[in-house]
N, C-alpha and C positions, 0 to 999 in steps of 0.2 A: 534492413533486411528486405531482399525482392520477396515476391510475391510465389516465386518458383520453390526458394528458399523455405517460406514457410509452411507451403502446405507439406515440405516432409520431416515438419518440427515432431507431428503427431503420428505415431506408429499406427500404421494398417488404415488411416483414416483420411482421407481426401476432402477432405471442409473448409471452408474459409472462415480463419482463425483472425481474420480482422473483423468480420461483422459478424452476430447472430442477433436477428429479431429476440423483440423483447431480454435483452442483455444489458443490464444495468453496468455493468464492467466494460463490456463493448462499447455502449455509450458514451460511458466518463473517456475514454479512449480517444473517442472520436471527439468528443470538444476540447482534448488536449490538442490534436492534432489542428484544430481549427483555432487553439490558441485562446477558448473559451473558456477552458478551467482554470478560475483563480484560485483552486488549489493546489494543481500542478508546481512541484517539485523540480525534478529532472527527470531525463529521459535514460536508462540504462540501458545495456544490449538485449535485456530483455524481458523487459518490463519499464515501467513508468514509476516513479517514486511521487506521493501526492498528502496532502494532511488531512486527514479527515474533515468531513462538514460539522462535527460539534467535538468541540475541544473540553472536553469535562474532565478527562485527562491532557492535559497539557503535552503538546508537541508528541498525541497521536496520529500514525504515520501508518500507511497502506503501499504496499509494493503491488501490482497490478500486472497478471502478465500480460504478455504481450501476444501469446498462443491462447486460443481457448478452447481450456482443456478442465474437464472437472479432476483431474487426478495427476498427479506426481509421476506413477506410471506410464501415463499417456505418450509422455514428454519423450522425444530423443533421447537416450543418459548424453548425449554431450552435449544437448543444452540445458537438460532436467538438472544437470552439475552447475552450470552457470550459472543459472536462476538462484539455487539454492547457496551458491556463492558470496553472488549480489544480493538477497534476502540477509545475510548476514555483513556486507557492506552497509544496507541502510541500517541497521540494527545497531551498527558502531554509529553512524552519524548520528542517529537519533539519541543514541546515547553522549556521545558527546555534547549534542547541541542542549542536549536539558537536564542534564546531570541527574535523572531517576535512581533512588536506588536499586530498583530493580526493572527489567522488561519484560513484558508479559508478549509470547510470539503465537499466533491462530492462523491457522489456514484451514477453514470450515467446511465452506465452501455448500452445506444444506440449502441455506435463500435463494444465493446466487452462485450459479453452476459455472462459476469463470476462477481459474483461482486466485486468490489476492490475500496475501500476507498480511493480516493487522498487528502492529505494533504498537502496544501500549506505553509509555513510562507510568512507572507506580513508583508513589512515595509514599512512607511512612504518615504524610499528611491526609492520605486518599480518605474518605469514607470507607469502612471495610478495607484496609490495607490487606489483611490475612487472607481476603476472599478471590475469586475472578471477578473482572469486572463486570460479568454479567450479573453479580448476585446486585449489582443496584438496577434497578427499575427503570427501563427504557424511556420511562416518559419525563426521568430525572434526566438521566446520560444523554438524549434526544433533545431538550426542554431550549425552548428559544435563545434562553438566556446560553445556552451551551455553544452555540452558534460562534466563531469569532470576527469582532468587529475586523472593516479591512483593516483600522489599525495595527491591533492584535495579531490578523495575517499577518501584513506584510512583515510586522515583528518576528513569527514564529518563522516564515519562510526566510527571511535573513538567517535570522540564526540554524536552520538545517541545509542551507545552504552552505555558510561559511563552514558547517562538519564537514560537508563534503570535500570543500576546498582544498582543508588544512589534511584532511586524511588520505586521498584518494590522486587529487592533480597535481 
């Protein structure tokens, strides 16, 4: 998308929706674009699909947009549609690629004012299955060992790759 193009993604608002200081989502953004994030995914029309940095849930997954916008509202409706489209495209990938019984979907957005999709798989195996996954303690869910080896990547990015594959091209 040009540059013209996006500043009229966001209603009544003229800001550039590719950078804001101190923007952790912006950032991740931009070391996609420089080809520095090894946990970049793919690239959607609008947004980024990427794995999160600590896999404590296995083949969690962040849709990132591509606009930044703290709110749903903000959004064009004819891209605010798309997005929420494609949120539900990775949400079949992810599900395919890791057979969860169930997917836990957040769009928060309180920490970081950009919005980005988290997508959990839960299984019956989880810690606290019945709960959110916030009821386990960030220094568990965050914990080094949660981290995954590049093996483990490149393993998880194969497999949410080939969902995308076999579903979508």
């Amino acid at each position: 998308m040009s540059g013209a193009l996006h500043f009229s993604l966001l209603r009544g608002k003229l800001t550039d929706v590719y950078m804001h200081e101190n923007c952790l989502i912006c950032d991740r953004i931009n070391l996609i674009k420089q080809g520095q994030n090894p946990y970049f995914i793919k690239e959607l029309e609008t947004g980024y699909v990427v794995l999160g940095d600590h896999q404590f849930y296995e083949g969690y997954t962040l849709f990132l947009c591509k606009v930044h916008a703290r709110e749903l509202h903000e959004l064009d409706p004819q891209f605010r549609q798309k997005f929420l489209e494609e949120m539900s495209r990775v949400a079949q990938a992810v599900f395919t690629a890791f057979q969860p019984n169930k997917l836990n979907y957040e769009l928060l957005g309180n920490t970081d004012h950009h919005m980005h999709w988290h997508i959990f798989p839960r299984r019956l195996t989880d810690p606290e299955p019945g709960k959110t996954i916030w009821s386990i303690d960030k220094n568990i869910r965050c914990a080094e060992q949660a981290r995954p080896s590049h093996e483990i990547l490149q393993k998880l990015r194969s497999q949410l790759l080939s969902a995308f594959s076999n579903s979508y091209e």
